[in-house]
C-alpha positions as CSV (number, residue, x, y, z in Angstrom):
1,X,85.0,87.9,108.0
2,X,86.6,90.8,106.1
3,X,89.5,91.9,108.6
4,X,92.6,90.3,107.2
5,X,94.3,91.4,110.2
6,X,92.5,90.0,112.7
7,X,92.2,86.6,110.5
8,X,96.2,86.3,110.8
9,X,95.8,86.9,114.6
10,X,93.4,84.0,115.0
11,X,95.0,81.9,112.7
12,X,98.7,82.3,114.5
13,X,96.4,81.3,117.6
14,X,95.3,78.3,116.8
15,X,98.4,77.4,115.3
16,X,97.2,77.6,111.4
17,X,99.8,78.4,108.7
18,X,97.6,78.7,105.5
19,X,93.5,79.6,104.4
20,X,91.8,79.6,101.5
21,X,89.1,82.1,101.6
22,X,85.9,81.2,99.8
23,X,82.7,83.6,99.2
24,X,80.4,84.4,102.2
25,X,77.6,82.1,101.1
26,X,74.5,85.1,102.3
27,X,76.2,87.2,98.9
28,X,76.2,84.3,96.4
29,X,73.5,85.7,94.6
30,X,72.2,82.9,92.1
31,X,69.0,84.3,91.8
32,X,69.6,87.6,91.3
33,X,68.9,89.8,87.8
34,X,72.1,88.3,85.7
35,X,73.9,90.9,84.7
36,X,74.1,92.5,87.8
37,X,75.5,89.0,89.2
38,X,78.2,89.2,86.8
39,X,78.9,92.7,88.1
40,X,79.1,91.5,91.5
41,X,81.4,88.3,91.1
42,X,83.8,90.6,88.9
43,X,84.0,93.1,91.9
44,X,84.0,90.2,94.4
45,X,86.7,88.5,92.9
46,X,88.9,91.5,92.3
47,X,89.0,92.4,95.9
48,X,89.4,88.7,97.1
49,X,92.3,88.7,94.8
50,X,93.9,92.2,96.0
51,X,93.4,90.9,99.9
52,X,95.0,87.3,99.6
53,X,97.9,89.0,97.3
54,X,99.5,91.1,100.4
55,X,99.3,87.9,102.4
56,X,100.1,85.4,100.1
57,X,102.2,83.3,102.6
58,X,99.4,82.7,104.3
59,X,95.8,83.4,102.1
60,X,94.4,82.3,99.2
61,X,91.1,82.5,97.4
62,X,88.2,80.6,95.4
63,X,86.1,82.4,92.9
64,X,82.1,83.7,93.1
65,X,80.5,82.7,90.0
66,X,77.3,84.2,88.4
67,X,75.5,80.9,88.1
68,X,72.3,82.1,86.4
69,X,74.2,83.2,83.1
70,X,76.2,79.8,82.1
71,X,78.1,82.0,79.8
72,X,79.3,85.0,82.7
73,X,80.1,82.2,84.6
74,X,82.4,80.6,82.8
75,X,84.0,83.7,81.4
76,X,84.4,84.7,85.0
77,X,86.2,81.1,86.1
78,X,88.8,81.4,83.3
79,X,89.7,85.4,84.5
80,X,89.3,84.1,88.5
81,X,91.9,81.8,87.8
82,X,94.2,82.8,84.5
83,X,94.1,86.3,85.8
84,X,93.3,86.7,89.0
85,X,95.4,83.7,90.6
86,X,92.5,82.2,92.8
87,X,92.4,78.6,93.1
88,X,88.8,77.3,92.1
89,X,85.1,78.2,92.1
90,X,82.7,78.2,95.1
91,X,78.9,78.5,94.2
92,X,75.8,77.1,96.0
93,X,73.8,74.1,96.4
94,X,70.8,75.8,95.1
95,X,71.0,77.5,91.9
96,X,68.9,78.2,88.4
97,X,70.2,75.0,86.8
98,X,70.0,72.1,88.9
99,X,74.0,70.0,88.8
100,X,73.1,67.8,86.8
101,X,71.6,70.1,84.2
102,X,74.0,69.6,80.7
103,X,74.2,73.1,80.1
104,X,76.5,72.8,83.4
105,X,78.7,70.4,82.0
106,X,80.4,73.9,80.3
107,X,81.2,74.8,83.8
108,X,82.3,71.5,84.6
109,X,84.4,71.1,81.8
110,X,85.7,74.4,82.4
111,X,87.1,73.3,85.6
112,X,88.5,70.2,84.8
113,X,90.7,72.1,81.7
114,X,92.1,74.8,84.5
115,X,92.8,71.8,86.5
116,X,90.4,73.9,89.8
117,X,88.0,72.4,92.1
118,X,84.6,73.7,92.4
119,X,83.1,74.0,96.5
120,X,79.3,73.8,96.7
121,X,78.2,75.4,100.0
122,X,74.2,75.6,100.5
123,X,72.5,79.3,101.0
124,X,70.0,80.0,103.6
125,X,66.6,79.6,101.7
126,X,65.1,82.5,100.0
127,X,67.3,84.8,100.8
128,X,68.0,86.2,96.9
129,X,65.8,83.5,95.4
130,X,62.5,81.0,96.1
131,X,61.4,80.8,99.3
132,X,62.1,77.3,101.3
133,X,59.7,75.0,103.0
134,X,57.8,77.5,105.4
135,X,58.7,74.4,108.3
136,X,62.1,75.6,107.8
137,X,61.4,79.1,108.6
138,X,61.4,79.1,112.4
139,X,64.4,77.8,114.8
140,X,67.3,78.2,112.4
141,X,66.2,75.1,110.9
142,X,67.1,76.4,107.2
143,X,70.4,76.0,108.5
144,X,70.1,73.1,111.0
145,X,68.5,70.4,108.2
146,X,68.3,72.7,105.2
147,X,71.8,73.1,104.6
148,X,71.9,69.4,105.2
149,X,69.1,68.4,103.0
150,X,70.8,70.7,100.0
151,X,73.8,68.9,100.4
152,X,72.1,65.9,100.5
153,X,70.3,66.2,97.6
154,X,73.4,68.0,95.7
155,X,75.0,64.2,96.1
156,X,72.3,62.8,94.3
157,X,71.9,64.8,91.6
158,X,76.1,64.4,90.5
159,X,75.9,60.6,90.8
160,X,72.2,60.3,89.8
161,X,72.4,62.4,87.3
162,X,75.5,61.7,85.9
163,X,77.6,64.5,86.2
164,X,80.4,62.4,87.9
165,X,80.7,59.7,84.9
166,X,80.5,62.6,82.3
167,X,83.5,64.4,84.0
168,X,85.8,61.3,85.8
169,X,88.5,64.6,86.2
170,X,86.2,66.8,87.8
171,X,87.0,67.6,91.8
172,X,83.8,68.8,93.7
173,X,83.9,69.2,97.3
174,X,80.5,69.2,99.7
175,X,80.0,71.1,102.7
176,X,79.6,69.9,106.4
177,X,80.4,66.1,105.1
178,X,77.6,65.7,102.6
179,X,74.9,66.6,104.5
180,X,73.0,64.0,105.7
181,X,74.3,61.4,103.3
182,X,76.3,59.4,105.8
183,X,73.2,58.0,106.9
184,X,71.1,58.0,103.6
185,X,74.5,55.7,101.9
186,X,72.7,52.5,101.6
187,X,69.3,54.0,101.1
188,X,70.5,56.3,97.9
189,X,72.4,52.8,96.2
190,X,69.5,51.1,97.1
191,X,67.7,53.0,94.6
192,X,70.5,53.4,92.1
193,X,70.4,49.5,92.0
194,X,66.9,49.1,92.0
195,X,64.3,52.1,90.4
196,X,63.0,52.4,87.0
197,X,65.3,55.5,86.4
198,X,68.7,54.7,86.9
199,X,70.7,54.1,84.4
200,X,72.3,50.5,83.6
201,X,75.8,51.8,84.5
202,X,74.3,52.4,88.4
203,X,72.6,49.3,88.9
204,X,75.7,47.0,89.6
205,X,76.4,46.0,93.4
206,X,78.8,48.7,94.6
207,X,78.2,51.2,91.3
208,X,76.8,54.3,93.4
209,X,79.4,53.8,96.0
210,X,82.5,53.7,93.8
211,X,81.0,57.1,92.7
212,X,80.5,58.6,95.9
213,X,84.2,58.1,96.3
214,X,85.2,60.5,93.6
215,X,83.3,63.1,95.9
216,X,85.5,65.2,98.5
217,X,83.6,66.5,102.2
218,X,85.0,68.9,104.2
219,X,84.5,67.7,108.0
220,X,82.9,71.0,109.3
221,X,79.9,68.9,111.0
């Protein structure tokens, strides 16, 4: 992962003129003591920035963010970005303030005013944080369906919640194409149109899809 060398090899193999690097998602760290997370995203960043800026032809970086301290991490964006040169933020699925938690909308807002996108990539559960369902805990399935499920879930909490109406200029990319909400589409507007909870602005015929829409998915299935 860390040999830029041997990336550029690879990469003029397959024929692939430009990367953005993104954090390793085992060393995002949400759950760790905060201060010390701030310490490690400054350090992170700092190298990511010094290794894509002797290739910068060819590599580019996004951000780690201490998501457990609102404060570090927004402090940390603007200096990723104004300083540092990197081109947006990548944190997990899975953090101490769930998306659609206001005191994220600092983050959020944060983004939208340096114009970055913000990558949400799930974490193996338990691995710096609470442990996951123990039926995830044998045949890779944390990674198989738990990555899935986070994403998943991650989808519902920015329309649901209303993260994506609070910030219309806000870009967030998912992981491996949402997850598993390809299949759960009509299931998830189902409910938007239909349960106590949802807000009148979600209960229209075709509300919860025109805001999936505004979401970006890579298509690493």
């Amino acid at each position: 992962f860390m040999d830029a060398g041997r990336r550029l090899a690879r990469m003029d193999e397959a024929g692939i003129d430009f990367q953005v690097l993104s954090p390793n998602p085992l060393t995002l760290l949400h759950f760790i003591e905060p201060g010390a997370a701030a310490r490690f995203c400054r350090t992170h960043n700092d190298a990511l920035a010094a290794l894509v800026a002797r290739h910068p032809d060819r590599l580019a970086g996004c951000a780690a963010l201490p998501m457990q301290d609102i404060g570090a991490a927004v402090a940390e964006l603007e200096r990723a970005v104004g300083d540092l040169g990197l081109l947006g933020a990548y944190v997990g699925t899975d953090m101490p303030h769930r998306l659609d938690d206001p005191a994220m909308d600092r983050v959020y807002e944060t983004l939208v005013r340096l114009d970055v996108p913000l990558f949400l990539h799930p974490s193996p559960a338990g691995i710096d944080g609470p442990k996951g369902d123990p039926n995830l805990a044998d045949y890779d399935l944390d990674v198989v369906i738990g990555f899935a499920a986070q994403e998943t879930l991650a989808v519902a909490r920015l329309i649901y919640g209303g993260v994506v109406d609070r910030h219309p200029a806000l870009d967030i990319c998912l992981s491996h194409g949402g997850g598993s909400t390809g299949y759960l589409i009509g299931r998830m507007a189902m409910a938007a149109r239909k349960r106590p909870w949802s807000p009148a602005e979600l209960r229209a015929d075709g509300a919860f899809e025109r805001r999936l829409a505004r979401l970006w998915f890579d298509n690493h299935l």
